[in-house]
C-alpha positions in Angstrom: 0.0 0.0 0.0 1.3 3.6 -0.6 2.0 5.6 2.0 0.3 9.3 1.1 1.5 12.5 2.9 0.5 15.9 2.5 2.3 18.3 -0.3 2.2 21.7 -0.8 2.2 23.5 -4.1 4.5 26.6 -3.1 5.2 27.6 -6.7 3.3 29.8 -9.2 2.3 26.9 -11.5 0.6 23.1 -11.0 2.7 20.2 -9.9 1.6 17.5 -10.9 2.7 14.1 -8.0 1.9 10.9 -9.8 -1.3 11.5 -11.2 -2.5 14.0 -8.3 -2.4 17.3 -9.8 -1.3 20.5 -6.9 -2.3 23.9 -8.1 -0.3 26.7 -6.5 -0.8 27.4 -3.1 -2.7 23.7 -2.3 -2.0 20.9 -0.2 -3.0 17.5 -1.7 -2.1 13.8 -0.2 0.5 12.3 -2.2 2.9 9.6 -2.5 5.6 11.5 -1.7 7.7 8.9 -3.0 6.6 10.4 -6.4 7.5 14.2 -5.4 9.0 16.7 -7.2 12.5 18.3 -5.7 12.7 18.2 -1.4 12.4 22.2 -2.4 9.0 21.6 -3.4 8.0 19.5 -0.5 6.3 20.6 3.0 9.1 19.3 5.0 11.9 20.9 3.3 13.5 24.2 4.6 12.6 27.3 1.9 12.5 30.9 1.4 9.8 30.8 -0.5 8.4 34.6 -0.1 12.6 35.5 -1.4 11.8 33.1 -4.3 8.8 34.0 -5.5 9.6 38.4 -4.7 13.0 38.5 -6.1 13.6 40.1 -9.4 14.4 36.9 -11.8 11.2 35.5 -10.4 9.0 38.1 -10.9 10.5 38.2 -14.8 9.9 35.0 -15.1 6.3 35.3 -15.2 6.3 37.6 -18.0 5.8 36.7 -21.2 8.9 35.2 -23.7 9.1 38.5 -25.6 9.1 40.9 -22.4 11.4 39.0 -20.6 13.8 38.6 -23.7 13.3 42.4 -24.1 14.7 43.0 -20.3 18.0 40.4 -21.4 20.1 43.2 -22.3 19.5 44.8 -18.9 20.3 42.1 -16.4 23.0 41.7 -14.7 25.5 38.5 -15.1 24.1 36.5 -11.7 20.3 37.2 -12.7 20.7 36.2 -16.2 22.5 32.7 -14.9 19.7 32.6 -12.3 16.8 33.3 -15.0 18.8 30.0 -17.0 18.8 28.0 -14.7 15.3 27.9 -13.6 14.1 28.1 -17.4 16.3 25.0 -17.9 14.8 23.1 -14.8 11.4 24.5 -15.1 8.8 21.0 -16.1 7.9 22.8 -19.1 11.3 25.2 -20.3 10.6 27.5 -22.9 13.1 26.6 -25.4 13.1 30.3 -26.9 13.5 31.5 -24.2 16.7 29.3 -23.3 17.4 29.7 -26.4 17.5 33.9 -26.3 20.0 34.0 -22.6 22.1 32.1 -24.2 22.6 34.2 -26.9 22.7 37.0 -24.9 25.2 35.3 -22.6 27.4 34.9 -25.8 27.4 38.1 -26.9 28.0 39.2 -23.4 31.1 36.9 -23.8 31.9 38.3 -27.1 32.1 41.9 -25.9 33.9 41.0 -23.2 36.5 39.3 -26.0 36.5 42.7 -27.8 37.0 44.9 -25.2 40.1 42.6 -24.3 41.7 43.1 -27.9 40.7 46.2 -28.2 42.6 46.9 -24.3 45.8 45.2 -26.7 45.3 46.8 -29.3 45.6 50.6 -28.1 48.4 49.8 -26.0 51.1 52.4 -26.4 49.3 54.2 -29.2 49.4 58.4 -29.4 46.8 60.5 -28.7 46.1 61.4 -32.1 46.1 57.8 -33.2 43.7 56.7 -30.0 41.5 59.9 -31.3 41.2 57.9 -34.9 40.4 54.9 -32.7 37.4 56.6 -31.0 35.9 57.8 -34.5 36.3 54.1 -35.7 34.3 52.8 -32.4 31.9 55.7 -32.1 28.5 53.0 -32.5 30.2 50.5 -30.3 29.6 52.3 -26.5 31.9 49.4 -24.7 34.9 49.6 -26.9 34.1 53.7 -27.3 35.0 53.8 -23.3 38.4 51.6 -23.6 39.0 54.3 -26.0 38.1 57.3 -24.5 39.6 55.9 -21.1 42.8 55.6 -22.6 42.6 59.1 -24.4 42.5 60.6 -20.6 45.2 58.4 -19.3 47.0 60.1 -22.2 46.1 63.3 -21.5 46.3 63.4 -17.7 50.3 62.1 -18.8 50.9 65.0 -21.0 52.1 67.4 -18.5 53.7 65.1 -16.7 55.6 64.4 -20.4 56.4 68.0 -20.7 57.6 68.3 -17.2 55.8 71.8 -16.9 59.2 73.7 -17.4 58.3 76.4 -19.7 60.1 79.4 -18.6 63.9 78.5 -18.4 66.3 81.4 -19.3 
């Protein structure tokens, strides 16, 4: 005989145990042998108000083209976080998935970019790192390795000069 113990639903969407289906919020008997995760379950220690209030989880319950619209925006730890409970969601959404992953590779790309671009300028003038900028101007990231070294340049000019300009 199987041994049946209440479950609660603490999620947003149904669970189904077995063939008992747990709508959010509802405690059903089930055979807990059948459960999803121990985060899911009654028993197990949660934070469940965090969960379901923080940021990722509130986007999450958007639709696929709002929440890939608000991609770009994320920070790197809420964009894993979204991925991860896409990917171990019961029913992913595989454009979704499919969307944070290419915005985590284009995150990876500019990151690549800005890295040869850091190379790149190494040691140039200030009239060649001014060419530079004009060349980058669309491209904000590798506009501010630019202009970053144009100031490191020009807060070394006087230094270059050594501000003697009145010797007899």
């Amino acid at each position: 005989m199987v041994q049946k113990q209440p479950f609660t639903n603490h999620t947003n969407k149904t669970i189904y145990v077995g063939n008992v289906g747990v709508p959010p919020g509802s405690t059903r008997e089930v055979d807990m042998s059948m459960a999803p995760s121990p985060t899911m379950s009654e028993d197990a220690p949660q934070d469940v108000t965090t969960l379901d209030d923080s940021p990722v989880a509130v986007l999450r319950q958007g639709s696929v083209k709002d929440i890939t619209g608000a991609l770009v925006d994320l920070p790197d730890a809420d964009l894993a976080e979204l991925k991860a409970l896409e990917v171990a969601d019961t029913r992913p959404r595989i454009t979704l998935v499919a969307a944070i992953e290419q915005e985590l590779l284009r995150r990876g790309s500019m990151a690549d970019a800005v890295a040869d671009m850091e190379a790149r300028i190494a040691g140039m003038d200030l009239a060649a790192l001014e060419v530079e900028a004009r060349q980058v101007a669309e491209r904000p990231e590798l506009l501010q390795v630019v202009q970053d070294a144009i100031d490191a340049a020009l807060a070394a000019e006087p230094a270059a000069t050594g501000g003697d300009s009145g010797q007899s």
